[in-house]
FIKOLZA-1660 file (N, C-alpha, C; in steps of 0.1 Angstrom, whole numbers, plus 5000, padded with zeros to 4 digits):
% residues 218
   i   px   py   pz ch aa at
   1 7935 4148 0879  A  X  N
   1 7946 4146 0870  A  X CA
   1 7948 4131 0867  A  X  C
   2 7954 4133 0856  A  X  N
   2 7957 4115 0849  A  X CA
   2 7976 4115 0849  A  X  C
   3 7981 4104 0858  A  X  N
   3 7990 4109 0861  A  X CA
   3 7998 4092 0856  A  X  C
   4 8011 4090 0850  A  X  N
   4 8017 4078 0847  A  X CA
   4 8026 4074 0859  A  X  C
   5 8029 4063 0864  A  X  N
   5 8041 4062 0870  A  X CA
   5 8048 4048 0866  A  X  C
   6 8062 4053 0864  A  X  N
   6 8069 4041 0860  A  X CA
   6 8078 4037 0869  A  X  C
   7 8081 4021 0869  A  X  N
   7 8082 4016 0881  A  X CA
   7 8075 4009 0891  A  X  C
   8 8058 4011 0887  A  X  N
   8 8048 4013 0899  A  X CA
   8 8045 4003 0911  A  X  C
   9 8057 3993 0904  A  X  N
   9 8050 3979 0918  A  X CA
   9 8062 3987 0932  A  X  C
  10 8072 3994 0923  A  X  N
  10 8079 3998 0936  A  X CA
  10 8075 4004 0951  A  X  C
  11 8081 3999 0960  A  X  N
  11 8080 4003 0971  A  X CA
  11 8073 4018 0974  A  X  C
  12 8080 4029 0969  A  X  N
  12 8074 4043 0969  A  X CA
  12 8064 4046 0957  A  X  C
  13 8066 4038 0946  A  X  N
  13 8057 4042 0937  A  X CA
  13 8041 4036 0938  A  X  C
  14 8037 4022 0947  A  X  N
  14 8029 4016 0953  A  X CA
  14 8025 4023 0965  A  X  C
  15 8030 4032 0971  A  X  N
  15 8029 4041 0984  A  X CA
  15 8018 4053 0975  A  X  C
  16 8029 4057 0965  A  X  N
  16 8024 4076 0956  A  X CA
  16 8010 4068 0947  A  X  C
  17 8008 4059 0943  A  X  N
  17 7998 4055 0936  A  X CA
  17 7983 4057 0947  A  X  C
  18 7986 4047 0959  A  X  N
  18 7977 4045 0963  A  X CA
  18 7972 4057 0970  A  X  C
  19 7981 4067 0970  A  X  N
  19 7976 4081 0974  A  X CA
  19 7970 4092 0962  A  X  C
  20 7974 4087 0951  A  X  N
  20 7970 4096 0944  A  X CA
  20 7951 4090 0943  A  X  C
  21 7952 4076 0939  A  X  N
  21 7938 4071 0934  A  X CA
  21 7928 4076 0945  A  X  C
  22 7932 4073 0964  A  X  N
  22 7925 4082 0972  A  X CA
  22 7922 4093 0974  A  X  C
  23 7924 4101 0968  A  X  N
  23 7920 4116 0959  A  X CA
  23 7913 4119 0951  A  X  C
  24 7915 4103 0946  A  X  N
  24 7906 4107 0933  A  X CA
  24 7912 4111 0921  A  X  C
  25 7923 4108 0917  A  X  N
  25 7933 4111 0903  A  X CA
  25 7935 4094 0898  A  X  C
  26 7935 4096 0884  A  X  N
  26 7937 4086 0878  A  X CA
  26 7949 4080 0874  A  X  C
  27 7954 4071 0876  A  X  N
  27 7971 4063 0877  A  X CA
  27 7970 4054 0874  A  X  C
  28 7979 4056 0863  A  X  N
  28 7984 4043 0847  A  X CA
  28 7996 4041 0853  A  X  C
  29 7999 4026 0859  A  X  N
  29 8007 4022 0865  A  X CA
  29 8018 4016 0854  A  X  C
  30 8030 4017 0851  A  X  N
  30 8038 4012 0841  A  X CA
  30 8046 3999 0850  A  X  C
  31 8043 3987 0843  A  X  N
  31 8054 3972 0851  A  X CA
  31 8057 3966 0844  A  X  C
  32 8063 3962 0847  A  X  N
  32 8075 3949 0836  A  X CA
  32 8069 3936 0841  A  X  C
  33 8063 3932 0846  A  X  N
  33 8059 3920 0854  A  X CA
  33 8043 3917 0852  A  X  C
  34 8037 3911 0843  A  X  N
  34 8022 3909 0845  A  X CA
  34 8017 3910 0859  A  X  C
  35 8021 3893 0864  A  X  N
  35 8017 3890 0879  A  X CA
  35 8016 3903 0892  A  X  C
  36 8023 3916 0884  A  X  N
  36 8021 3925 0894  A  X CA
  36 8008 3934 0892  A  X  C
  37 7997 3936 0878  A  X  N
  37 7992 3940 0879  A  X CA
  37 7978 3937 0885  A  X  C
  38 7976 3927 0892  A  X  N
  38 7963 3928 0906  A  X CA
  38 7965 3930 0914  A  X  C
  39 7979 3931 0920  A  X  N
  39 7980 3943 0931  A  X CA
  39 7979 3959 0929  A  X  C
  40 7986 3961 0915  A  X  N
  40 7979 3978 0911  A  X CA
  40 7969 3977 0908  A  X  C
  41 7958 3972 0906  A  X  N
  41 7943 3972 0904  A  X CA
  41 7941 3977 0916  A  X  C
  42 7942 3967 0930  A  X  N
  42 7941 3965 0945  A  X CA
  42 7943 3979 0949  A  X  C
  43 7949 3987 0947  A  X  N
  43 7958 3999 0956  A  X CA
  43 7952 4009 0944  A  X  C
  44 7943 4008 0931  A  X  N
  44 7932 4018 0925  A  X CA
  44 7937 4024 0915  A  X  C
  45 7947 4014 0908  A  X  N
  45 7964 4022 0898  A  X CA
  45 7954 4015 0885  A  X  C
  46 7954 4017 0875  A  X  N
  46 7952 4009 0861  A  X CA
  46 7966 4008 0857  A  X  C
  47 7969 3992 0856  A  X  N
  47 7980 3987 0858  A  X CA
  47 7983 3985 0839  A  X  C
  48 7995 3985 0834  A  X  N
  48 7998 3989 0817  A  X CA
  48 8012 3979 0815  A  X  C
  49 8013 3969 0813  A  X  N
  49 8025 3963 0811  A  X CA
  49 8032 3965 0801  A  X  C
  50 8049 3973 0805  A  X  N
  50 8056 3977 0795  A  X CA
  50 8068 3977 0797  A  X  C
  51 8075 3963 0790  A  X  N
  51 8091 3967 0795  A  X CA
  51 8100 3976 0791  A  X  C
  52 8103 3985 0800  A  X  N
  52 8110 3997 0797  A  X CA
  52 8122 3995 0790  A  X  C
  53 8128 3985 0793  A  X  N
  53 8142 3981 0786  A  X CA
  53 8142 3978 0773  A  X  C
  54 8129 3974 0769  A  X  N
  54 8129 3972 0757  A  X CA
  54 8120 3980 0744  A  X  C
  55 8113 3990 0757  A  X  N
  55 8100 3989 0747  A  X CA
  55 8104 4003 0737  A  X  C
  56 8098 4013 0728  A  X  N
  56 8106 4023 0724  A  X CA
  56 8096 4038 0723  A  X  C
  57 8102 4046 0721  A  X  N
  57 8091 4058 0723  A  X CA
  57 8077 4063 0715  A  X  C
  58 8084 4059 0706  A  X  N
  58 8068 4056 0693  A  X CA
  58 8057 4049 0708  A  X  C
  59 8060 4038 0708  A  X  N
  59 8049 4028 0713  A  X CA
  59 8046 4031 0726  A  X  C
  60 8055 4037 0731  A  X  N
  60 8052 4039 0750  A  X CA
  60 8044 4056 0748  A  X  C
  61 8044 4064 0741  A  X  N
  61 8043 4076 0740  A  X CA
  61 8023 4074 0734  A  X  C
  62 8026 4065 0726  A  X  N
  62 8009 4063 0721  A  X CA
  62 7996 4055 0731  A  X  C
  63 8004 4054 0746  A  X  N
  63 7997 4049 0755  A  X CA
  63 7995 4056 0767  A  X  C
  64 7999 4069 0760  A  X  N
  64 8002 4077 0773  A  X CA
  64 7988 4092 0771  A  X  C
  65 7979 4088 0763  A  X  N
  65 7967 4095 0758  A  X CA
  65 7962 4104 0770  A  X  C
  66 7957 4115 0773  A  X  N
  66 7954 4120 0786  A  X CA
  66 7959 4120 0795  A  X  C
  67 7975 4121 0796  A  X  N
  67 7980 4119 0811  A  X CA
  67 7988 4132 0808  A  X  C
  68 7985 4139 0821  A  X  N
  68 7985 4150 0831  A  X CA
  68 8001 4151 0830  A  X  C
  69 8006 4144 0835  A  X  N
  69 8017 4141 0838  A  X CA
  69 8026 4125 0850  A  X  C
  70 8038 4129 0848  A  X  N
  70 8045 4116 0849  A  X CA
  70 8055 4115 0859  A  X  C
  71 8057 4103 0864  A  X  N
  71 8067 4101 0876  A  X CA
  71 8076 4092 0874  A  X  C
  72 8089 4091 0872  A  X  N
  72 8096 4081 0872  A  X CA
  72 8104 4076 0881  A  X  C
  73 8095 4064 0890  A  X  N
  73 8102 4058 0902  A  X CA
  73 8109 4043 0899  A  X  C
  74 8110 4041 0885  A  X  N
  74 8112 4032 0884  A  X CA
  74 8136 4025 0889  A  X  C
  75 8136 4016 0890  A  X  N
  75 8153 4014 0898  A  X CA
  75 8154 3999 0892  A  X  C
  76 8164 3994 0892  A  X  N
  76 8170 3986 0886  A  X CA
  76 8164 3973 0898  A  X  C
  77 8172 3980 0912  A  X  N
  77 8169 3974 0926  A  X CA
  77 8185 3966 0933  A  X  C
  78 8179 3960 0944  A  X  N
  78 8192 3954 0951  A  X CA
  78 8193 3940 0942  A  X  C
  79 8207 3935 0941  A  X  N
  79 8207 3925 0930  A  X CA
  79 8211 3927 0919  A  X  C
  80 8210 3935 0915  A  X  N
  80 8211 3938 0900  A  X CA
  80 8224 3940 0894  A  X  C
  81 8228 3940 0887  A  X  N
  81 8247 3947 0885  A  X CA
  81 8247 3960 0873  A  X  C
  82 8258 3963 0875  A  X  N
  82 8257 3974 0867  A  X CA
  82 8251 3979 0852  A  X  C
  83 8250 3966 0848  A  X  N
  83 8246 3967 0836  A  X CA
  83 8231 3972 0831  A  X  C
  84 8220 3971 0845  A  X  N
  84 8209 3970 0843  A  X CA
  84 8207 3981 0851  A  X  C
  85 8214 3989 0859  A  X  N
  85 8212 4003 0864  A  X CA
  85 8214 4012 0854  A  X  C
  86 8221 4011 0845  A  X  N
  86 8220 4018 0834  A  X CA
  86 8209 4020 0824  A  X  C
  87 8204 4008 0824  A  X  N
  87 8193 4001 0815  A  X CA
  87 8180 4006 0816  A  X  C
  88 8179 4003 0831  A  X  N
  88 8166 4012 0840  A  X CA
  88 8172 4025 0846  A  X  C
  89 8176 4026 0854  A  X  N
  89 8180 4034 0861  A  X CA
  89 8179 4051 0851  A  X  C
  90 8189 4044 0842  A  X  N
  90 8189 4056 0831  A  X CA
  90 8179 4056 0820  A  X  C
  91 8183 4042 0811  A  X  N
  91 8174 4045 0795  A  X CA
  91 8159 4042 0801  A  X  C
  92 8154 4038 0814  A  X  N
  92 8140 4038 0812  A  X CA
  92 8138 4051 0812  A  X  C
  93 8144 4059 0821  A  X  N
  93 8139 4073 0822  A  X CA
  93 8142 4086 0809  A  X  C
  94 8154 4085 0806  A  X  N
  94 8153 4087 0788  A  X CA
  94 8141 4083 0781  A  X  C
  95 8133 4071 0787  A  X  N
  95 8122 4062 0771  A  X CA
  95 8116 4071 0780  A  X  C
  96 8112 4075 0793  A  X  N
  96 8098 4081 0795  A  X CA
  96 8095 4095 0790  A  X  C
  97 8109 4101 0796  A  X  N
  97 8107 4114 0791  A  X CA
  97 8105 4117 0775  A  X  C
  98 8113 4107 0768  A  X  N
  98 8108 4114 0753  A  X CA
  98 8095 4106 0746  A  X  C
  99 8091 4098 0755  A  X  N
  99 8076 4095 0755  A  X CA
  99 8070 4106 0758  A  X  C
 100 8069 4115 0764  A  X  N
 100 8061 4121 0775  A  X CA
 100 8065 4131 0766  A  X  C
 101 8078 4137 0758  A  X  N
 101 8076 4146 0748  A  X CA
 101 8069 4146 0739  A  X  C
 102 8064 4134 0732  A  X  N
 102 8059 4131 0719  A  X CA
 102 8044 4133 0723  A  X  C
 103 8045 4129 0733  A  X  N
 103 8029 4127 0736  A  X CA
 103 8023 4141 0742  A  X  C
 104 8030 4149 0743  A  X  N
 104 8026 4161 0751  A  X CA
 104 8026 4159 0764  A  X  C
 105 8027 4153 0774  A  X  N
 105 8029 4152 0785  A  X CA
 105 8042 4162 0789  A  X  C
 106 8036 4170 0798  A  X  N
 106 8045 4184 0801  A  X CA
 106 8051 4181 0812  A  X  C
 107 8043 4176 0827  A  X  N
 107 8049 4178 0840  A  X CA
 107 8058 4162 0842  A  X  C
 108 8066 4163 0845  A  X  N
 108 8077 4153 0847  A  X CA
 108 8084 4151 0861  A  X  C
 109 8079 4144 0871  A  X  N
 109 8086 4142 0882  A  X CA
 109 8096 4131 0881  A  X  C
 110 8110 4131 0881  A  X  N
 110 8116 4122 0888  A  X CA
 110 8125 4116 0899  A  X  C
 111 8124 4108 0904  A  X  N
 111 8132 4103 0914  A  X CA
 111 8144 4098 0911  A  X  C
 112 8153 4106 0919  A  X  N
 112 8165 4106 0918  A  X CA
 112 8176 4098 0927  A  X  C
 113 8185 4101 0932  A  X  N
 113 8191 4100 0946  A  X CA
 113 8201 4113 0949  A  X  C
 114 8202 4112 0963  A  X  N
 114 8215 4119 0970  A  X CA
 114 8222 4112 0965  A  X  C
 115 8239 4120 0962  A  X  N
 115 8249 4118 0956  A  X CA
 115 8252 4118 0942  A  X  C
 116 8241 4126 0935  A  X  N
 116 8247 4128 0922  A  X CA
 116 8249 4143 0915  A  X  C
 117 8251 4149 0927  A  X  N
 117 8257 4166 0926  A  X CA
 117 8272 4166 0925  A  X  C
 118 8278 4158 0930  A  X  N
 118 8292 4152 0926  A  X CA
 118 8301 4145 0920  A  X  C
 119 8313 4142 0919  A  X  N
 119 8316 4131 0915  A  X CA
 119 8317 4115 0921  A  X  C
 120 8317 4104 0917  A  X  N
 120 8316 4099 0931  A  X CA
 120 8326 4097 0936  A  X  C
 121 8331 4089 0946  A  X  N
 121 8341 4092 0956  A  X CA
 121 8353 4083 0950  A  X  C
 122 8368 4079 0952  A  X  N
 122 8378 4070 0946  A  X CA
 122 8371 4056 0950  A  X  C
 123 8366 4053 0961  A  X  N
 123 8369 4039 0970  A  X CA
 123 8348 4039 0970  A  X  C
 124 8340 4042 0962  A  X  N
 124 8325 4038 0958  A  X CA
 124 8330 4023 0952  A  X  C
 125 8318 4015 0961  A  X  N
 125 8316 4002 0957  A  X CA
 125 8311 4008 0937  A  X  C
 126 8319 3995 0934  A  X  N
 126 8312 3997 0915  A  X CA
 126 8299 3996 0909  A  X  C
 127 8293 3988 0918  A  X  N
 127 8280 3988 0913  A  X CA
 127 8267 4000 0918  A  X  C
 128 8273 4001 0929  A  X  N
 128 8266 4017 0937  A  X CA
 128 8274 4028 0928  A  X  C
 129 8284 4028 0924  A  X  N
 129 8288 4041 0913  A  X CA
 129 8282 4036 0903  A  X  C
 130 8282 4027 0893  A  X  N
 130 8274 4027 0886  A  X CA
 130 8256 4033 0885  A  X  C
 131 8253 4030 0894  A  X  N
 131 8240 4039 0897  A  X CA
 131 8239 4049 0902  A  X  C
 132 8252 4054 0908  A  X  N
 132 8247 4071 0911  A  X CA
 132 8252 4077 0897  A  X  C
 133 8260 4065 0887  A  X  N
 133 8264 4074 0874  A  X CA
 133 8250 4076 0867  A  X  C
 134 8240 4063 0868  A  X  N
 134 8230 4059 0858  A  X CA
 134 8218 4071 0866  A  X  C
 135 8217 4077 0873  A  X  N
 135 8209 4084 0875  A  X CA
 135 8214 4098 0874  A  X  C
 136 8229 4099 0878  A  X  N
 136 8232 4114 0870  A  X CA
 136 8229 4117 0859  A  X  C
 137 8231 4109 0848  A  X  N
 137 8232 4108 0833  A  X CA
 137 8213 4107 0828  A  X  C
 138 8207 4103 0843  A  X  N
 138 8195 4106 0837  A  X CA
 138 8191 4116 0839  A  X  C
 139 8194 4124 0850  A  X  N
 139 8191 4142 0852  A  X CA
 139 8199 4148 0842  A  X  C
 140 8207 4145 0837  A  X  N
 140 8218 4153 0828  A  X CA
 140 8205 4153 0817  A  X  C
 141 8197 4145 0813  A  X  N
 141 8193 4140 0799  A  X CA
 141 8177 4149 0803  A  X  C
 142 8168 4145 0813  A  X  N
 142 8160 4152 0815  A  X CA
 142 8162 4167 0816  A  X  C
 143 8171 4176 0822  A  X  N
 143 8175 4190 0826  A  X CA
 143 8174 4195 0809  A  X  C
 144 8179 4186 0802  A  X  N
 144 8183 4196 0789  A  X CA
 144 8167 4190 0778  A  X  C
 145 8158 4185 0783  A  X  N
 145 8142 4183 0772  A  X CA
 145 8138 4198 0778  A  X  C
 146 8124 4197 0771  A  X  N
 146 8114 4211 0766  A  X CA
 146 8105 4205 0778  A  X  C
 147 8106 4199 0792  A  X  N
 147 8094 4198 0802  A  X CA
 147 8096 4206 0814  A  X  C
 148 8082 4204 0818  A  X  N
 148 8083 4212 0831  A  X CA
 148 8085 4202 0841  A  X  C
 149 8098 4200 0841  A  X  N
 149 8107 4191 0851  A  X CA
 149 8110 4194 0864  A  X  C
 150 8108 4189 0876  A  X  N
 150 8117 4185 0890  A  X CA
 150 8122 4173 0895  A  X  C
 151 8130 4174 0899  A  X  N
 151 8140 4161 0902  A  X CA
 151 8140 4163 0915  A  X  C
 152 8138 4145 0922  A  X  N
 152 8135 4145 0936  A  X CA
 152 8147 4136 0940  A  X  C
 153 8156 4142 0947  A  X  N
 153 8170 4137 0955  A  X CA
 153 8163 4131 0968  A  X  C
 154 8161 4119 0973  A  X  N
 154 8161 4115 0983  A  X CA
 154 8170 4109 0993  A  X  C
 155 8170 4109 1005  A  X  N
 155 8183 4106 1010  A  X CA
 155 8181 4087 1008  A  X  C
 156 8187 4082 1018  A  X  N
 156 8186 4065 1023  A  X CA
 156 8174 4065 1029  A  X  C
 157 8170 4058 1022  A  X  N
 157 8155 4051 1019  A  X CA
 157 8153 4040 1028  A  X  C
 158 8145 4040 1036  A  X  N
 158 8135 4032 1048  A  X CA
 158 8124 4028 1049  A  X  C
 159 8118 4018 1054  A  X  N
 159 8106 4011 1050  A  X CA
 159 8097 4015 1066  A  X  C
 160 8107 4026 1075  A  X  N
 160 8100 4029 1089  A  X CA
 160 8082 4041 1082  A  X  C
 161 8076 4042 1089  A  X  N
 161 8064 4048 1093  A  X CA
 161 8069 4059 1088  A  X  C
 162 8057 4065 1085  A  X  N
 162 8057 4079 1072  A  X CA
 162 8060 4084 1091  A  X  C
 163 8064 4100 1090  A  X  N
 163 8070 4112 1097  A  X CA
 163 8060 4122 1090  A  X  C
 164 8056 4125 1079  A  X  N
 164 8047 4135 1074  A  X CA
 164 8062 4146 1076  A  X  C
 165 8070 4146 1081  A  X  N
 165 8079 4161 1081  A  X CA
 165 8095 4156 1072  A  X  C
 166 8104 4167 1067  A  X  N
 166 8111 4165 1060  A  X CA
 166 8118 4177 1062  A  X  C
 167 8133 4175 1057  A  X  N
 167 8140 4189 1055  A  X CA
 167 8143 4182 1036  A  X  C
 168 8141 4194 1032  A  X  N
 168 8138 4197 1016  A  X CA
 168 8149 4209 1011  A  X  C
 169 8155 4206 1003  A  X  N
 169 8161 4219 0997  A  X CA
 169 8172 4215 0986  A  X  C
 170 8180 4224 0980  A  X  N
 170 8187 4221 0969  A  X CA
 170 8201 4215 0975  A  X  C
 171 8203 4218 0983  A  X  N
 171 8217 4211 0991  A  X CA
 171 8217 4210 1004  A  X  C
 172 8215 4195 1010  A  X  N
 172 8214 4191 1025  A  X CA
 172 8221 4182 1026  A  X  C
 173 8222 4183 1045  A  X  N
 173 8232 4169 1045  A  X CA
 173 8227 4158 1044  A  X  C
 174 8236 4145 1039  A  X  N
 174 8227 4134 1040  A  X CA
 174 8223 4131 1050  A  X  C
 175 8211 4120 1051  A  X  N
 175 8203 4114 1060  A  X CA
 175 8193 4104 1055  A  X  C
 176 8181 4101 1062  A  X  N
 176 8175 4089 1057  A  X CA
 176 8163 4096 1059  A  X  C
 177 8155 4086 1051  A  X  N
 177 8142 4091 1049  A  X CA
 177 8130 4081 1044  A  X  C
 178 8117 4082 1050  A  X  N
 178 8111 4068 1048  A  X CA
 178 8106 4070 1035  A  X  C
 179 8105 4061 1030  A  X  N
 179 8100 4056 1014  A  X CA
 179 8091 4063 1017  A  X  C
 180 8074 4061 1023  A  X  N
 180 8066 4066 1024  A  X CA
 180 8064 4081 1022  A  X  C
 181 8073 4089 1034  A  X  N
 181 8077 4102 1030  A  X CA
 181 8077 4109 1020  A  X  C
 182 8087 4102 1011  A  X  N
 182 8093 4102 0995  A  X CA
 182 8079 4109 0990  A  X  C
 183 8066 4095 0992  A  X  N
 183 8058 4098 0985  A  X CA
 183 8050 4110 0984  A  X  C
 184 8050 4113 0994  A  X  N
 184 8039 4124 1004  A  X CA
 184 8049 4135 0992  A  X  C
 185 8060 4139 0991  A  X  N
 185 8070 4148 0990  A  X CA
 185 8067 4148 0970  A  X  C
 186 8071 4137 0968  A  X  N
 186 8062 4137 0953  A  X CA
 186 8050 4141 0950  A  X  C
 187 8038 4132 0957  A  X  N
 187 8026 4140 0956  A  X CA
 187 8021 4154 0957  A  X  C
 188 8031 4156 0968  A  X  N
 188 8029 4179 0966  A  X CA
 188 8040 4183 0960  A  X  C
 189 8050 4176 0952  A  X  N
 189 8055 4185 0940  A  X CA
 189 8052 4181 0928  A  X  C
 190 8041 4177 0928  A  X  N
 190 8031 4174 0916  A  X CA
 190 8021 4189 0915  A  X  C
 191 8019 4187 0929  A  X  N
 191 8006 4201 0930  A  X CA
 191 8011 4209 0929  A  X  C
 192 8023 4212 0929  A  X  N
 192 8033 4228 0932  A  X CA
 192 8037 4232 0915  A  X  C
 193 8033 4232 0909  A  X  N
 193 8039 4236 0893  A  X CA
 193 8049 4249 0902  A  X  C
 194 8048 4252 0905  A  X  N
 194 8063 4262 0906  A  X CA
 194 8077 4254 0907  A  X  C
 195 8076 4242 0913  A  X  N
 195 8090 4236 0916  A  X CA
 195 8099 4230 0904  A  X  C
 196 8084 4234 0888  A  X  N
 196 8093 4232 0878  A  X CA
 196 8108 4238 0880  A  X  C
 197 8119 4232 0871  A  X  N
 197 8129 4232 0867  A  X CA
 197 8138 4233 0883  A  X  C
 198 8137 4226 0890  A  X  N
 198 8143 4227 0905  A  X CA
 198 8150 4212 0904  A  X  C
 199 8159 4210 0912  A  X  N
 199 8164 4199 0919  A  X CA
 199 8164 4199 0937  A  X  C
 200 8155 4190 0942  A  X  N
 200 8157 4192 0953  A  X CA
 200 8162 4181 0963  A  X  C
 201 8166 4178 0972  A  X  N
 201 8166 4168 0983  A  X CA
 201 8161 4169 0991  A  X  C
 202 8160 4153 0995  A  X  N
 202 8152 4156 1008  A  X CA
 202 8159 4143 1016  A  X  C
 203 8154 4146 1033  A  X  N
 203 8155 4136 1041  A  X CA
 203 8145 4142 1053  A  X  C
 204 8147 4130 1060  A  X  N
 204 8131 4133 1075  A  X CA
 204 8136 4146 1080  A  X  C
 205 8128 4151 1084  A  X  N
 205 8134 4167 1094  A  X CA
 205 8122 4168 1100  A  X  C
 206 8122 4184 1101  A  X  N
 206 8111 4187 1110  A  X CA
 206 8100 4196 1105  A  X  C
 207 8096 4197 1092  A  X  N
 207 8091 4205 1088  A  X CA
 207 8078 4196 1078  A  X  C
 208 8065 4202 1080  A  X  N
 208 8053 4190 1072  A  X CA
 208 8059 4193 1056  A  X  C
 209 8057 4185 1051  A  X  N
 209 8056 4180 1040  A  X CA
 209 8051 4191 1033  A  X  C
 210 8042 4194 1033  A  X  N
 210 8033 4203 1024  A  X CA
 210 8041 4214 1024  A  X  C
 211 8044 4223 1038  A  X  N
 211 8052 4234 1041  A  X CA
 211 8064 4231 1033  A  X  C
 212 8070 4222 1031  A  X  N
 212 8086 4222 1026  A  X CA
 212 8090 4227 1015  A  X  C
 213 8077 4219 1006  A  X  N
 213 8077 4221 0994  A  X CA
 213 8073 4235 0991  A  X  C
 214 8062 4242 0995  A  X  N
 214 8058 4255 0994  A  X CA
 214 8075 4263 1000  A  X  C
 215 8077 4261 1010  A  X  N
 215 8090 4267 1011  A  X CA
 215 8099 4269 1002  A  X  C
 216 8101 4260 0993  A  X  N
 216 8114 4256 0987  A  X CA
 216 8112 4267 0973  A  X  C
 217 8100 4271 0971  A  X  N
 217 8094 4276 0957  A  X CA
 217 8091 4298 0965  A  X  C
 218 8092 4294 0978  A  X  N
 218 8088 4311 0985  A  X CA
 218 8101 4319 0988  A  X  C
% end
C-alpha cells in the first residue's frame, strides 16, 4: 500500500511510519518543517513538505497520486494556544480529508483523543477545551464525507515501551497508553477495512493488538 501521513515528524506518526516502510508499504510523510525531512528519509517515509495551515485542497489533493490511503496524526502540540489547535488540530484534518476526497483516496484513519464523546467539563483548562473542541469538530466533519472512515480515540499518551496489548472499544474508561501502542493499533486498523465507519478508543490493557482490533469488528 501507498499510504500518506500527516503530521509525520510526530512522535506516533514517526513510530506508524517506520513500521509501515518495514513491511514494505510506501509512506508520503506530510511536514511543515523542511529540516525534518532527513529524518523521514532515515525511518524509510518519502518526506513531502506542506503546511497544512496554509496549503489548500486543489494543491494537497494533486500530490496525493497513488496513495492507498491516509492517516491524520498531525496536533498543534504542547505550547501552542488555542488558536492553532483549531488550525491544525481541526482545519489540517478538514484539508486532508477533502484532499483525500478529490483525489480518490478512500481509507481515512484519524487520530483523535479521549474526551470528545462529551461535552467538556465547567472547570477544563481553556486551551485543553479548545482542543478537545478542535478535534470534536474534526470528527464531526469527517463522520459526515463519502470515506471509509475510523477514528482512533487514544487515551494519555506516553513515551513508556510498546505493551503490544490494549483494551479497544467504542466506550472505555480512561487510561494511558504508550504512543508506540497507538501505532501498532493504527497500523491493524489500516488492515482491518471492516473498522470502516467506527469510533474507537483505546488505552494499554490486556489484550494483543491485532486481537482487539479483530474483536472490535466480530
Amino acid at each position: 500500500m501507498r499510504i500518506v501521513i500527516a503530521g509525520a515528524h510526530g512522535k506516533i506518526a514517526r513510530q506508524l511510519g517506520a513500521l509501515l516502510a518495514q513491511r514494505g508499504d510506501s509512506v508520503l510523510g506530510l511536514v511543515r518543517n523542511p529540516d525534518h525531512a532527513t529524518e523521514l528519509a532515515e525511518l524509510g517515509m518519502t518526506p513531502e513538505v506542506v503546511d497544512m495551515e496554509i496549503a489548500d485542497a486543489a494543491g494537497l489533493a494533486a500530490r496525493l497520486s497513488g496513495v492507498d490511503a491516509a492517516v491524520f496524526a498531525a496536533g498543534a502540540g504542547p505550547g501552542s494556544g488555542a488558536e492553532r489547535k483549531d488550525t491544525v488540530d481541526r482545519g489540517a484534518s478538514v484539508l486532508l480529508a477533502e484532499s483525500c476526497q478529490r483525489a480518490g483516496v478512500r481509507r481515512f484513519v484519524q487520530i483523535s483523543s479521549m474526551g470528545t464523546r462529551n461535552p467538556n467539563p465547567p472547570d477544563v483548562d481553556p486551551v485543553f477545551g479548545a482542543y478537545l473542541d478542535a478535534k470534536r469538530a474534526a470528527e464531526q466533519d469527517l463522520r459526515q464525507r463519502d470515506l471509509e472512515w475510523t477514528i482512533l480515540r487514544p487515551g494519555r499518551l506516553t513515551d513508556d515501551p510498546p505493551t503490544g496489548r490494549v483494551t479497544l472499544g467504542p466506550e472505555i474508561a480512561r487510561d494511558a497508553i504508550t504512543r508506540s501502542d497507538v501505532a501498532e493499533v493504527v497500523l491493524a486498523l489500516l488492515d482491518e477495512p471492516r473498522t470502516a465507519g467506527m469510533a474507537l478508543e483505546a488505552v494499554n490493557g490486556d489484550v494483543p493488538v491485532t486481537d482487539a482490533v479483530r474483536n472490535a469488528v466480530e
